[in-house]
N, C-alpha and C positions, 0 to 999 in steps of 0.2 A: 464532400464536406467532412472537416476533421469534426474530432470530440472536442468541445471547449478545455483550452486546458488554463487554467486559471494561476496566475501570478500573484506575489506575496504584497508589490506595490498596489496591488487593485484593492486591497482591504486597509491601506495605510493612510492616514494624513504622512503632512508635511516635519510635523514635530516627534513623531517613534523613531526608535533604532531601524538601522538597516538589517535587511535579510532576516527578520526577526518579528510576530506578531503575537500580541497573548491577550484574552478578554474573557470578561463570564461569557457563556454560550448566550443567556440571554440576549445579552447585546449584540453579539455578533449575528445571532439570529435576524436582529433588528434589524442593524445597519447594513446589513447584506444579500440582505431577501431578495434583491434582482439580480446579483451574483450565484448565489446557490437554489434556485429555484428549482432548476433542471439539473440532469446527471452531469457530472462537467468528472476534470483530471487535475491534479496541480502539478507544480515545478517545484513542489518543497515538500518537506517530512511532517506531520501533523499528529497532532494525541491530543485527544477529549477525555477527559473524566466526566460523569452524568452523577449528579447529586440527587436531584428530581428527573421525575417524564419517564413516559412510557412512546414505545414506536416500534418503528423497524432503520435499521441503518444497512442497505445493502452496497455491496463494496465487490466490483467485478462481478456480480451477477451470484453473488451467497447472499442471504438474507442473516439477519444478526438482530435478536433483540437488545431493543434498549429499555434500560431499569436502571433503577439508582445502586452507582458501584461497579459499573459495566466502564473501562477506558477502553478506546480505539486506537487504531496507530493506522498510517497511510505510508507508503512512501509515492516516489515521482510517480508518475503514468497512472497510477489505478484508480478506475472512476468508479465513483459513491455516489450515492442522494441520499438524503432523510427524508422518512415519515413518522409523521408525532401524532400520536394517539393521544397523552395530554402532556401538560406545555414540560418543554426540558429547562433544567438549570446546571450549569455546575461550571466546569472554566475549558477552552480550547487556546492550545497556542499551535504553532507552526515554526519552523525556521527553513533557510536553506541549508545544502551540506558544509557548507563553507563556514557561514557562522559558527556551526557546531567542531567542526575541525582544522580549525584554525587556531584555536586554541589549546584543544585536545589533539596533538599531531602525533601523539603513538598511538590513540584511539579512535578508530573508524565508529562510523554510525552502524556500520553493518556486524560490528561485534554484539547490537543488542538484536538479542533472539527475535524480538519482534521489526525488527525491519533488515534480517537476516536474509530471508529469502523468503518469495511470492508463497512456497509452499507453507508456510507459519502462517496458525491463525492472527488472523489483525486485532483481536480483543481478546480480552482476560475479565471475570467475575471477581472482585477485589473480595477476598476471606475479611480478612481480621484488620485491615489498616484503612479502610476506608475514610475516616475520619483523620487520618496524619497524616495521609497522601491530600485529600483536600484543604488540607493549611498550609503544604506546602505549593500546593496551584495555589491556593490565595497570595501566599507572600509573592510567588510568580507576579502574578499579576499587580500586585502593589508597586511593587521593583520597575514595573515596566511603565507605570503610568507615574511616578513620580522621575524627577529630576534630579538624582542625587550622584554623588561622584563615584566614579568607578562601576556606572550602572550597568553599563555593557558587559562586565565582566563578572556581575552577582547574577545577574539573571541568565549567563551561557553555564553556569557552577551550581544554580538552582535548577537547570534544565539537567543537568548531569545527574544530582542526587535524584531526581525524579524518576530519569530512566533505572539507574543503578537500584533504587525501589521495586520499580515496576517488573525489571529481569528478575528481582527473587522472586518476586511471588509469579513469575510466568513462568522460571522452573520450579518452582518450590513441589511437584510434582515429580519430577522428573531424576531420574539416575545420574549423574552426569559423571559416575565414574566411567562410564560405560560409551560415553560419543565417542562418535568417530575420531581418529589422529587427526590433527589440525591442520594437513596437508588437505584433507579429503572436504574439508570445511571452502577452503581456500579455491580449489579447484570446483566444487558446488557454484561459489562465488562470481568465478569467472565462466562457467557455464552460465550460468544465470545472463551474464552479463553482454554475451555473445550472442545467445538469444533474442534479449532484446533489439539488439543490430543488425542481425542478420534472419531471424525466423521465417520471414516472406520468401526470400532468395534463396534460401538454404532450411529444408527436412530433413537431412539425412544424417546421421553419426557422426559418418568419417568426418567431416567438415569440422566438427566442434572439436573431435577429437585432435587432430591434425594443427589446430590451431592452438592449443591447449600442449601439444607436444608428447601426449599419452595416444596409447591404441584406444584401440573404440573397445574391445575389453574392458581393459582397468576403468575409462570412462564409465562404462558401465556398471561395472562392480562398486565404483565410488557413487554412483547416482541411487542403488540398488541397497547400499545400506545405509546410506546418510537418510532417503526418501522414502527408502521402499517401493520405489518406480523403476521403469526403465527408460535409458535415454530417448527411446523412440518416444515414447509417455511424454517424458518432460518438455520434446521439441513439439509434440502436437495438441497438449494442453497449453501451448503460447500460441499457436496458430487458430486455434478455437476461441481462445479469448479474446485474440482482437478482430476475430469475426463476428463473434458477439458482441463483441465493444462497437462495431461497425455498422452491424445489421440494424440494432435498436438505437445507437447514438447518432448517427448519420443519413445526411439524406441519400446516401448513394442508393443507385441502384442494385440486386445481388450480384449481377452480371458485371457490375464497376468494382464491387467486394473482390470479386470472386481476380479478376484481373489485379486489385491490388494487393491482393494476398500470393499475386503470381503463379495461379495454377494456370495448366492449357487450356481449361476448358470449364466453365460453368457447369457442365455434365459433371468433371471430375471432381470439383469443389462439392457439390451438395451430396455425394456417394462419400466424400471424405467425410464432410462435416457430419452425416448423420451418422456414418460408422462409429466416429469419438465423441457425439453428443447426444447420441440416439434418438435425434431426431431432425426432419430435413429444414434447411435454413429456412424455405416459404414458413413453413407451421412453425418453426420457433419465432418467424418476426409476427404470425399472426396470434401466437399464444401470448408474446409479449408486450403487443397492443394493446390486449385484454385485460392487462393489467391495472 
């Protein structure tokens, strides 16, 4: 049994834009309670600002408090659930990658630091604009629920100022004279991206490397100062996650995990999996029942 992975038209009437969704969280809390009940995934890019409430938001198996001033960010694959401690307000939107760059065609989604790569935190503590980032979700939101002309094209340009927002003050910490050359950005990228398609059938270097057109070296050396990991790292924290995405979201059994993660042998999977997780798959699905 897969992880639920949830679509943009599940949360939409007849009369919204395409590939495109934005509400206060309240509501969406409302109208959607038998959609996000459970851990589920989506097929689109998502960010929450929290105005009000207290909770937890865990996202791949990191725990994240929620407080007012707290935004999220998701991209495709990675599964979430909320828990509320008391009740949340503030605004959520979503879109596909299409909407957002379709119009923006020199600008990828992946040039914003937060839906750059798996290893960036998915949230940010809003300092000092708390209040000017939440007027602009509200007008978001206006924009989406009225019917005015050229709507499609204020609220992909309202979505744009938002993010352009949100990456200063997500580096507004950071050195940025000091990143890496934008080759070593580019090739993170497409590591990333190879992983997701191949991590079951393929652990080792040479593979990504090879594919990539660099030694397993320089791979490395580019994995080693972008991340401060190393390739072996990066290939076996994706393999772990979707064992954990598997073990806790699915009914499979470990032995049908363990087979579709493509190891030889159940023996070999839980000697891997506690190696990189430090602990064995039984006890982490029974630690994670207990929850």
């Amino acid at each position: 049994m897969k992880i639920t992975v949830l679509n943009i038209d599940q949360f939409k009437n007849s009369k919204v834009l395409k590939d495109v969704y934005v509400n206060t969280f309240s509501q969406h809390i409302n109208l959607n309670q038998d959609l996000i009940n459970k851990p589920h995934s989506h097929n689109f890019y998502l960010c929450v600002l929290f105005s009000e409430g207290t909770g937890t938001h865990e996202i791949d198996f990191n725990s994240y408090s929620i407080n007012p001033g707290k935004v999220f960010f998701l991209k495709p694959g990675q599964t979430h659930f909320w828990k509320f401690d008391t009740e949340p307000k503030g605004f959520i939107f979503f879109h596909s990658q299409e909407f957002y760059e379709m119009t923006f065609v020199n600008h990828r989604l992946t040039n914003f630091p937060f839906f750059y790569s798996y290893q960036n935190p998915p949230v940010i503590s809003l300092k000092s604009n708390h209040h000017d980032l939440q007027k602009k979700f509200k007008d978001l939101y206006q924009e989406y629920v009225d019917s005015e002309i050229f709507r499609n094209l204020k609220i992909v340009n309202i979505i744009n100022d938002i993010y352009i927002d949100l990456t200063r003050e997500y580096t507004s910490d950071l050195d940025l004279s000091n990143n890496s050359h934008s080759s070593y950005l580019h090739i993170i990228e497409n590591f990333e991206h190879l992983l997701d398609q191949s991590y079951d059938k393929q652990k080792l270097p040479k593979f990504y490397a090879d594919k990539l057109n660099i030694s397993t070296k320089h791979l490395n050396r580019v994995v080693k100062e972008t991340i401060n990991k190393t390739t072996n790292q990066m290939i076996s924290d994706r393999v772990i996650l979707e064992a954990k995405r598997l073990i806790v979201h699915s009914n499979s059994s470990l032995s049908n995990i363990s087979e579709t993660l493509e190891f030889s042998d159940y023996a070999y999977f839980s000697k891997y999996f506690k190696s990189k997780a430090g602990i064995t798959p039984t006890n982490f699905k029974k630690k994670y029942s207990q929850k």
